[in-house]
Structure formats: structure tokens, C-alpha cells
N, C-alpha and C positions, 0 to 999 in steps of 0.2 A: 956253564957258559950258555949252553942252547933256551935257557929259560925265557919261556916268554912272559911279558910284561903286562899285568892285569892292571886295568883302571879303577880306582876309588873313584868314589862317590857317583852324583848322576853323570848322566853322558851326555855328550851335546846333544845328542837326537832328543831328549826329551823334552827340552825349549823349542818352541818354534822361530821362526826366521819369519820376518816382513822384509821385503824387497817393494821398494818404492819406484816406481815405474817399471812396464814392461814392453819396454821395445828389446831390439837385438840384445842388448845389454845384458837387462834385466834377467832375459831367459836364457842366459848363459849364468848367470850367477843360481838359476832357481835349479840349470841341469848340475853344478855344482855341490851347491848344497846335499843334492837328493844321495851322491854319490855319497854321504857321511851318515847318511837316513836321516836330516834333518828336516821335519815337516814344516815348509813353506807355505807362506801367504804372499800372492804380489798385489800390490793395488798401483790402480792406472786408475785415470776419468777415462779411457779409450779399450772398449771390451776388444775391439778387431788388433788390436796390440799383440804381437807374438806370444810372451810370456803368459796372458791375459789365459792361453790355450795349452799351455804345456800341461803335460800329466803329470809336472813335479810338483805342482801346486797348487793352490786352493786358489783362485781370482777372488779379486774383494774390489768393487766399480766404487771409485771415490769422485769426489765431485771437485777437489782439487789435490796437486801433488806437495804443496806448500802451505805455511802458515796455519790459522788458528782450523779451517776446514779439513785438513791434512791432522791435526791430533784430533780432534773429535772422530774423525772415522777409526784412527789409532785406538781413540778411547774406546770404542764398539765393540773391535776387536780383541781387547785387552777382556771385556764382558765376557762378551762369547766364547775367548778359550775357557776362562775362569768357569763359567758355568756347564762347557764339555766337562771339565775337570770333575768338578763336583759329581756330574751325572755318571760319568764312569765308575768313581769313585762308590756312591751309593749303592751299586751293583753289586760291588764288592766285598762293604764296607757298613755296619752297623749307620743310624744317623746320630750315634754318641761319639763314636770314633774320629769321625769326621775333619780332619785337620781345620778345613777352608771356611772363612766365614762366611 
């Protein structure tokens, strides 16, 4: 009965979380997250934005929060984890091994 319950597979913490604007909201979802250890990104057009400053996240200054401006900086960021990935990865990791292309 006392057994505790192990998790399969990955854990949420090892996807990152995008939070799209960071006013009061936003930095309340980003102190959320953190509580799960999920590594956050928020992006704002507005650096003086709350969330923009919390230590649960990584800021990313977009140039809009909608529309086709709004996935292109998506798209950037989708790069830039891919390529953290990789680099940690080769630290680790032969470059035959390599999962990621």
C-alpha cells in the first residue's frame, strides 16, 4: 500500500514551456511552471513587462505577440533549443551517436 509511484518515460521538465506575453499573468504562469521545474521561455514586445524579469524564465523580446511575426520568433526559438540540445548532447555523446539531425 505505501508504494510510491515512479514516472515512465520523460518528465515534463524536459520540454520547455513558451509563455506568450508577460504582464501579471504571464508571471504567474512562468512562477508555476518553475514549481514542476519546467524550463520557461516568455516572450513580450515590452522588456519592462513583469514576467519579462522573473528568475523562472528565460525572456525572448518579440516584435509581435500575434500572427505570422509571432511564429517566426517561435520559429528562432524552436532553433535555439534544438541546437542547446545538440551542444549538450555532443559533450556527452560521440558525433555518430548523435540522435538530432
Amino acid at each position: 500500500m505505501g508504494e510510491s509511484r515512479m514516472k515512465s518515460g520523460p518528465s515534463v521538465g524536459d520540454r520547455p514551456a513558451v509563455v506568450i506575453g508577460g504582464e501579471r499573468n504571464g508571471l504567474g504562469v512562468c512562477r508555476s511552471l518553475a514549481k514542476g521545474d519546467v524550463p520557461t521561455y516568455v516572450l513580450d514586445r515590452r522588456r519592462r513587462n513583469a514576467a519579462m524579469w522573473s528568475r523562472y524564465a528565460t525572456p525572448v523580446k518579440t516584435s509581435a505577440l500575434h500572427g505570422a511575426k509571432l511564429l517566426g520568433s517561435l520559429r528562432s526559438l524552436a532553433v535555439s533549443e534544438r541546437d542547446t540540445a545538440k551542444a549538450h548532447l555532443r559533450g556527452v555523446m560521440s558525433d555518430e551517436d548523435l540522435p538530432l539531425p
